[in-house]
N, C-alpha and C positions, 0 to 999 in steps of 0.2 A: 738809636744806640748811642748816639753821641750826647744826648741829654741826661741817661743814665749816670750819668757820673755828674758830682755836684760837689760845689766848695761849701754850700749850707750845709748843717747836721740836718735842719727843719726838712727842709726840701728833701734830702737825702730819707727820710722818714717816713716823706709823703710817697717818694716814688717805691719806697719798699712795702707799704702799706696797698698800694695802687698794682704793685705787681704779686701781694698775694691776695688782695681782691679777686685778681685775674684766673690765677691758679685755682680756686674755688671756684670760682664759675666755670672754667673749664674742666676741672672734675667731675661737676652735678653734669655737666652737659654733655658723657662720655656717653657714648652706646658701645652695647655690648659686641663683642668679634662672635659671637654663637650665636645662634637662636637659641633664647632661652625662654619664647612664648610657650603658653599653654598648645596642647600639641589640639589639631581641630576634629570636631567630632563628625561622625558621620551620620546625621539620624534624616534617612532615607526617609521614613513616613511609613515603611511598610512591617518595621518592628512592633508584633505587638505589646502593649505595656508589662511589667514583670509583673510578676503574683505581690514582690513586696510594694511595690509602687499601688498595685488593686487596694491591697489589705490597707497601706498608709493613706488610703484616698477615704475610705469606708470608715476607716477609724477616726482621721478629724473630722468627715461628716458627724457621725455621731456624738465626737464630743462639742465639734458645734451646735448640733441640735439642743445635748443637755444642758451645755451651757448657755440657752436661747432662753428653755423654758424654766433652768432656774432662776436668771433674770425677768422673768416675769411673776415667778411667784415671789420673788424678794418684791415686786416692785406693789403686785397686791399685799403685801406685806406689811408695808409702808404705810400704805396709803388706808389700808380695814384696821391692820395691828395683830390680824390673827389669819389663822389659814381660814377658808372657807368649812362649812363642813362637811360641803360635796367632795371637794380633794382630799380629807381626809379617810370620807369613806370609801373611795374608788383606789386610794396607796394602800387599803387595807386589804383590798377584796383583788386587788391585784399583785402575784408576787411572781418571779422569775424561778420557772422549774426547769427540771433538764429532762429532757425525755425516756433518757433512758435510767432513770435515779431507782425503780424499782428496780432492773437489772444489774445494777453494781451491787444495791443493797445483796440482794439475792448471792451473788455471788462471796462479796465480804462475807455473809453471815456464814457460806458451804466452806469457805477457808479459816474462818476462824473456828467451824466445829472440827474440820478433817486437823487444825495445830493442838486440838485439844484432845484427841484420840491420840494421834501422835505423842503428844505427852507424856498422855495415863502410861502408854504403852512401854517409853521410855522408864520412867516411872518405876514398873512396877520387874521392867525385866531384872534378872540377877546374870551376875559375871558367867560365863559358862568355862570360862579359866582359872583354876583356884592356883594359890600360889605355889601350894607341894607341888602340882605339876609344871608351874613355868619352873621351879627349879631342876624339878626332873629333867625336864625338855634343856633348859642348858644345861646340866653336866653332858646328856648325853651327845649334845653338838660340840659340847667342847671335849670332850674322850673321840670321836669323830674325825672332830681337827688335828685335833695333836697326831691320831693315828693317819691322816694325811701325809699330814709333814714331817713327822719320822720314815716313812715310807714312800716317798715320792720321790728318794735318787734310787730305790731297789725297781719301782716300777719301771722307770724311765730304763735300765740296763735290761731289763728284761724285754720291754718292747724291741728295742734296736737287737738285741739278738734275737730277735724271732724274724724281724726284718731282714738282718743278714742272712738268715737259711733258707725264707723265701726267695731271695734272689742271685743264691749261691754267691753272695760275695765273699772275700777274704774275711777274717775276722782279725780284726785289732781294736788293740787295747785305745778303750774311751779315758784313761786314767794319763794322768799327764807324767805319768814315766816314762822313761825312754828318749830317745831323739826325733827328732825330724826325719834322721837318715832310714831310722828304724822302721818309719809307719811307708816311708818310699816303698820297699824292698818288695 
């Protein structure tokens, strides 16, 4: 500590150079207060492999394979100038089928006749609602309505008096005349 201080500017330069040397190396050279490893895995041995780990093993198999064998025909390639004309005739006589291609066809074609009957049928129907009667049909729901709600405070007074005689109670007035003291009594 007692060296830290200096009557040179030079020196004074070198030790402040020297002590952020220091500080940077002791920076890089911090470990962390946490554990901040990857957490450890447990593979016991007696897991079996996933279906996607099968399928991703199967799959670069195969395209290691095709990428094997078209490195070899690039390379007879090269070296003739032309494909043979045995591999021509074996890439001809050999094509990738699905096994069940006649059963989808089969199917496609029973859907695309049943959208074409559907059609026609749409097609050829006529409205079974002419428009005289959607008008008819509303006046008569709105004559309907109105007669509703012209009449739906007579119903409502008549209910509750029917109520009050079934159970011999008082009758008073549902109309907001009178007092409080009134409907007591």
């Amino acid at each position: 500590m007692w060296n830290t201080i200096s009557c040179k500017s030079k020196y004074q330069e070198y030790l402040k150079k020297r002590q952020d040397e220091q500080m940077i190396k002791n920076l890089i050279a911090i470990k962390p207060s946490i554990d901040n490893s990857r957490p450890k895995t447990f593979n016991n041995g007696l897991r079996r492999p996933g279906k996607k780990d099968l399928i991703q093993k199967v799959r670069d198999l195969q395209i290691n394979t095709e990428n094997k064998s078209l490195l070899q025909r690039m390379l007879r390639i090269d070296l003739n100038g032309k494909l043979p004309p045995t591999e021509k005739k074996i890439k001809e006589s050999i094509s990738v089928k699905s096994l069940n291609r006649h059963f989808r066809e089969k199917k496609k074609q029973e859907i695309q006749s049943s959208n074409k009957l559907l059609f026609k049928r749409l097609q050829t129907t006529e409205s079974v609602y002419s428009k005289a009667k959607w008008d008819e049909s509303n006046r008569f729901h709105k004559y309907v309505r109105d007669n509703i709600s012209r009449n739906s405070g007579r119903v409502w007074q008549k209910k509750s008096d029917q109520d009050h005689k079934a159970f011999d109670l008082p009758e008073y007035s549902y109309s907001l005349e009178g007092s409080f003291e009134d409907l007591l009594k």
